[in-house]
C-alpha positions in Angstrom: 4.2 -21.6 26.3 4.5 -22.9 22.7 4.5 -19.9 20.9 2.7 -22.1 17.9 -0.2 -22.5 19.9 -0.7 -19.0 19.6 -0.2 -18.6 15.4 -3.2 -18.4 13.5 -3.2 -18.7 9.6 -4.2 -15.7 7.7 -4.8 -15.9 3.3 -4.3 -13.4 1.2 -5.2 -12.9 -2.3 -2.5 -11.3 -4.4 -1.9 -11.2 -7.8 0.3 -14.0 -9.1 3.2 -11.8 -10.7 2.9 -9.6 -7.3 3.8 -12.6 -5.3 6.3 -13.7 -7.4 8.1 -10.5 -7.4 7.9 -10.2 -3.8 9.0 -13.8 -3.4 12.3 -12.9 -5.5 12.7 -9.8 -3.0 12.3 -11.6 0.0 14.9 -14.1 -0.8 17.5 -11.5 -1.7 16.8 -10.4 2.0 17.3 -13.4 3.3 13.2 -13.6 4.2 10.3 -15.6 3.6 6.9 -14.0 3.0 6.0 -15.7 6.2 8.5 -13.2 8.4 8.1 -10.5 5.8 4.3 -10.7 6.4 5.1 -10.8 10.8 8.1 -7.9 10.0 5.4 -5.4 8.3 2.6 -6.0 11.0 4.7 -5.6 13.6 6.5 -2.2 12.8 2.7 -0.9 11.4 1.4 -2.0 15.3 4.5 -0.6 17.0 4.4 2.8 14.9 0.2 3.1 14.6 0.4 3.6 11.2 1.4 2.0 7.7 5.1 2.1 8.3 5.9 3.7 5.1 4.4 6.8 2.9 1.1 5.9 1.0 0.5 8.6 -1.8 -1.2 8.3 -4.6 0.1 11.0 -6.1 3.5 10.5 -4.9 3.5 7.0 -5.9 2.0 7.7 -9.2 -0.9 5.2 -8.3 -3.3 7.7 -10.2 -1.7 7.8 -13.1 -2.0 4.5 -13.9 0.9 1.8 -12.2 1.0 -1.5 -12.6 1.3 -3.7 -9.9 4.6 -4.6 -11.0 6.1 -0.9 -11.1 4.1 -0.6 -7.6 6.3 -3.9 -6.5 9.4 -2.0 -7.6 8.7 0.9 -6.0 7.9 -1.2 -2.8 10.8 -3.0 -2.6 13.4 0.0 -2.8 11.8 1.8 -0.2 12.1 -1.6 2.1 15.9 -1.5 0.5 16.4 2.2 1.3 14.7 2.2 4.5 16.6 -0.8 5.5 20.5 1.1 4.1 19.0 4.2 6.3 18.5 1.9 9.2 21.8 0.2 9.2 23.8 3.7 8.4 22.0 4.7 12.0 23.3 1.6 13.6 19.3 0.4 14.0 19.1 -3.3 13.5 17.8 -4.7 10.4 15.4 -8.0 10.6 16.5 -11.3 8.1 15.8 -15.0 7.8 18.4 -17.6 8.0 16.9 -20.4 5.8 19.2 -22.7 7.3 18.2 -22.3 10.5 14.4 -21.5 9.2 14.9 -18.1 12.5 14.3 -15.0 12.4 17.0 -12.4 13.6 18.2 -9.2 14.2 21.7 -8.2 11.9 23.4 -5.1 13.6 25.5 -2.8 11.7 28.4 -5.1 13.1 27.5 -8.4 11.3 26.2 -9.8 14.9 23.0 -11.5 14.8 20.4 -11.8 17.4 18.1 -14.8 16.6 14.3 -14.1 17.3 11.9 -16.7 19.4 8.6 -16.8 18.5 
């Protein structure tokens, strides 16, 4: 079956400098926000949760954050969860822009491309 029979297009709003931060991010990863999107709902559906800690307090949203300092904050948990992944051996997901695929890096260097 052709899995892009399957895809459906979801929009979101986000705020410009948001997106352009995340953009940056993604890249460094070797992602698009397309795959980072698919990464994010997948581990929240596999784990029945968000799959990192939402706090207010301890993410100082309360006091007054701005989305940019939220970004940060964002993106070295992803970082730190992704250094605390590989250190266990766990696979971390990238993007080959070449290839425009998916895949899984193990702590080796191997890569396992993802279908679909």
């Amino acid at each position: 079956m052709n899995t892009l029979q399957n895809d459906v297009r979801v929009t979101v709003r986000v705020d410009r400098g948001l997106k352009t931060s995340a953009d940056g991010l993604f890249e460094r990863l070797g992602l698009n926000m397309t795959t980072a999107f698919n990464v994010f709902l997948r581990k929240a559906v596999d784990e029945n949760a968000i799959p990192f800690p939402v706090s207010a307090r301890r993410a100082g949203f309360a006091g007054g954050l701005s989305s940019d300092d939220i970004t940060l904050a964002f993106c070295d948990s992803v970082v730190t969860e992704n250094e605390n992944k590989a250190k266990q051996g766990f696979p971390i997901a990238r993007y080959d822009n070449a290839m425009k695929r998916a895949y899984l890096e193990s702590a080796d260097g191997s890569r396992e491309y993802v279908d679909g």
